[in-house]
C-alpha positions in Angstrom: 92.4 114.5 67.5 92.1 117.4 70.2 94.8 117.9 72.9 92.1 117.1 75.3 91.4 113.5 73.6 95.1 112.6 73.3 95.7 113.6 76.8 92.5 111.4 78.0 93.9 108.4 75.5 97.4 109.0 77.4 96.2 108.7 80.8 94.1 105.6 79.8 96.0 103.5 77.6 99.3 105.2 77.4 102.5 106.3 79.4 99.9 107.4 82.3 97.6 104.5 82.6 96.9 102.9 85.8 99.1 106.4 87.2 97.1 109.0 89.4 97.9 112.6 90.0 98.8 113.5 93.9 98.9 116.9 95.3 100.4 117.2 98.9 101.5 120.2 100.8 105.1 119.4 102.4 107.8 121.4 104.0 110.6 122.8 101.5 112.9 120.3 103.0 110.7 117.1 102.2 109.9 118.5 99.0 113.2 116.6 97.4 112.2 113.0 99.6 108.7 113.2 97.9 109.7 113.5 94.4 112.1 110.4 95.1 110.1 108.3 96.2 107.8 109.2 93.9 109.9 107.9 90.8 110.4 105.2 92.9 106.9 104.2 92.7 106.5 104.8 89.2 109.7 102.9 88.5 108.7 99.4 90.4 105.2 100.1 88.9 106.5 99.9 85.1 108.8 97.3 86.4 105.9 95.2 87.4 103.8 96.2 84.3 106.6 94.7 81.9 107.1 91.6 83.9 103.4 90.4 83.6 103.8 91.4 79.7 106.8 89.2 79.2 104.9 86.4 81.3 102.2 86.9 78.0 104.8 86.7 75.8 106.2 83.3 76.9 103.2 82.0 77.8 102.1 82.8 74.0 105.3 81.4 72.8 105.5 78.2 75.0 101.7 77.1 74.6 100.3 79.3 71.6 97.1 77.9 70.4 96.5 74.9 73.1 96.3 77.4 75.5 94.9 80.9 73.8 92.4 78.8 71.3 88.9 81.2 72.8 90.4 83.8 74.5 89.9 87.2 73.5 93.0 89.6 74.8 91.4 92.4 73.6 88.4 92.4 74.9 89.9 92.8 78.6 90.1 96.4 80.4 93.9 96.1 81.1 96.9 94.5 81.7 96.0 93.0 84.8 93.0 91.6 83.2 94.7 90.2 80.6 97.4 88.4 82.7 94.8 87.0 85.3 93.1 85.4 82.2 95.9 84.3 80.6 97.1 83.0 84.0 94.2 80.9 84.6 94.1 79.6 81.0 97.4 78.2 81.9 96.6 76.3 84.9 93.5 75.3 83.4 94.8 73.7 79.9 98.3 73.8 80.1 101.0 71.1 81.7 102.4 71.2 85.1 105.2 74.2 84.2 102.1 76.1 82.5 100.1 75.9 86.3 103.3 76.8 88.0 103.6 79.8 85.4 99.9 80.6 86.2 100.8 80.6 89.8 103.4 83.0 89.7 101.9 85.3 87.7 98.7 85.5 90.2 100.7 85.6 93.0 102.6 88.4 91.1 99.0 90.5 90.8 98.0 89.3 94.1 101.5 90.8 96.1 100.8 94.3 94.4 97.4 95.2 95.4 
């Protein structure tokens, strides 16, 4: 594999994914109040990102098969895909804690974009 196809891999499925470069000219004081807020960003971003995937994982563990019996996780683009269709599996086929969980976790992807 080239360096040019593991760095496109990165940005799309790796560390980088859903991330986008930004290039801003500020004064040498503000220079410091960017970067921090910044990794602030990227912080509450990967925060958000493994919250939806542990919402997966119990919904996979609470309702296995009942609820994931034709749905194909892999065939989605990203994570956000996969949670809205996992979310509305749940309210779908699942009891009423499986619709509340479905709830949350589209009101979850709803409050970040």
């Amino acid at each position: 594999m080239s360096s040019g196809e593991r760095i496109r891999k990165y940005r799309e499925t790796g560390g980088a994914a859903d991330l986008v470069r930004v290039e801003v000219l500020v004064p040498r004081s503000g220079r410091d109040e960017i970067v921090r807020a910044a990794a602030k960003l990227r912080a509450r971003h990967r925060a958000a990102k493994h919250q939806l995937q542990d919402f997966i994982d119990l919904a996979r563990q609470l309702y296995g098969v009942r609820v994931f019996d034709n749905i194909d996780l892999d065939r989605t683009r990203d994570l956000a895909d996969r949670a809205r269709v996992v979310a509305r599996a749940l309210m779908e086929r699942g009891d009423a804690r499986a619709y509340a969980m479905g709830r949350t976790m589209i009101s979850h992807l709803d409050g970040e974009q």
